[in-house]
C-alpha positions as CSV (number, residue, x, y, z in Angstrom):
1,X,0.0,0.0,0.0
2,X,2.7,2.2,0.5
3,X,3.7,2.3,-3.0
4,X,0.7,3.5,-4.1
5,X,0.9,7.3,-5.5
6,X,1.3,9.6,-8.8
7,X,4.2,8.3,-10.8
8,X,6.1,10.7,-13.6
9,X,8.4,10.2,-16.1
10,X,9.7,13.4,-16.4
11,X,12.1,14.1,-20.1
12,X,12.4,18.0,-20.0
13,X,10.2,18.8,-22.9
14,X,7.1,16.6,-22.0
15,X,5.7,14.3,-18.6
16,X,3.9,11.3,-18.3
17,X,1.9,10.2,-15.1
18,X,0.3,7.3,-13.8
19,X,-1.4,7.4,-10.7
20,X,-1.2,3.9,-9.1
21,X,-3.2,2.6,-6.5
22,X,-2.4,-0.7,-4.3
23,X,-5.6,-2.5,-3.0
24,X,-4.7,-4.8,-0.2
25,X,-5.3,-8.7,0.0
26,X,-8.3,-9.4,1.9
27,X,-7.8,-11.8,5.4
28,X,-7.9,-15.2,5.2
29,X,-8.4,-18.2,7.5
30,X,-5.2,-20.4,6.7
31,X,-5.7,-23.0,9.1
32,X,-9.7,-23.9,9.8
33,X,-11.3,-24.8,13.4
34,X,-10.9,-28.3,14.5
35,X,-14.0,-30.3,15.8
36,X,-13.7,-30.6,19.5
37,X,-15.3,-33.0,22.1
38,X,-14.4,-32.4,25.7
39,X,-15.3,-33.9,29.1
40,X,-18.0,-31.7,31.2
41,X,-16.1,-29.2,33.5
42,X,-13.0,-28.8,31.0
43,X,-12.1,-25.8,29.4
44,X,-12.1,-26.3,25.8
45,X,-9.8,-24.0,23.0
46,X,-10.6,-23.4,19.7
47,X,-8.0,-21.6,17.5
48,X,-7.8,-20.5,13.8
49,X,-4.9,-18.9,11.7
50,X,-5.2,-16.1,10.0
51,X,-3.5,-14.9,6.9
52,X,-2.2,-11.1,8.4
53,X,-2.0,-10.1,12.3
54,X,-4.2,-7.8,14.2
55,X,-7.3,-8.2,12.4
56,X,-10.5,-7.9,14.2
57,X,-12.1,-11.0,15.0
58,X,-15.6,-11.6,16.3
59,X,-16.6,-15.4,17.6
60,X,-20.4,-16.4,17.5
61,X,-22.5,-19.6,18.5
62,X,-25.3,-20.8,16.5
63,X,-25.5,-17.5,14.9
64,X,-25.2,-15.1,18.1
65,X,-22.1,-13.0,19.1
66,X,-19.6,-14.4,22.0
67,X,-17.9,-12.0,24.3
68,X,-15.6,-12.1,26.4
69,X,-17.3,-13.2,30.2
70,X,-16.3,-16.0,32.9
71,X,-17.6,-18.5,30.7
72,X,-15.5,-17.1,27.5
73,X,-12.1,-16.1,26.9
74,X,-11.1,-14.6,23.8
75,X,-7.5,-14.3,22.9
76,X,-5.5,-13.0,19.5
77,X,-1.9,-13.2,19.5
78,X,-0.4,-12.4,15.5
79,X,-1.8,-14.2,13.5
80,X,-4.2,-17.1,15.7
81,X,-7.3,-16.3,17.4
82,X,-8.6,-18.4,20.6
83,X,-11.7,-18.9,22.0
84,X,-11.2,-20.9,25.3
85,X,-14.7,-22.3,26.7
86,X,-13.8,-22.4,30.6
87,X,-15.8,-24.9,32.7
88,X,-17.4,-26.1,30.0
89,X,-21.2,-28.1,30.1
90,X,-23.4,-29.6,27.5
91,X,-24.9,-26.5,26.6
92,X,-21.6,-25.8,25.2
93,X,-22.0,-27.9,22.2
């Protein structure tokens, strides 16, 4: 992105210009959630990998946002994002 700008060519008697613009890549996941089955009362951790750091990151279960509580923790470190389900129960699943 920082490349993007106006350009010139510049020969004393006559001047090109290109203005050039630089989209960036969107994020990707690069490694996927892994299926999980846990014991009652264990915290359980779900990570993912992303393809760039510090992107904002929202978790959700059967369609309704997770935040951060006792019962969640949610975690982003570079590139991987964690959810860790603490004390977990079957309403977890």
């Amino acid at each position: 992105k920082a490349d993007a700008g106006l350009y010139t060519c510049d020969i004393g008697t006559d001047v090109a210009k290109s203005k050039v613009s630089v989209q960036e890549k969107p994020t990707e996941v690069t490694k996927q959630l892994e299926n999980k089955t846990s014991p009652a009362g264990q915290d359980i951790s779900l990570s993912c990998e992303l393809s760039k750091a510090d992107v904002t990151i929202r978790w959700y279960k059967d369609g309704k946002a997770i935040r951060k509580s006792q019962k969640y923790d949610l975690q982003q470190e570079g590139t991987r994002a964690t959810l860790i389900i603490q004390d977990s129960t079957v309403k977890d699943s």
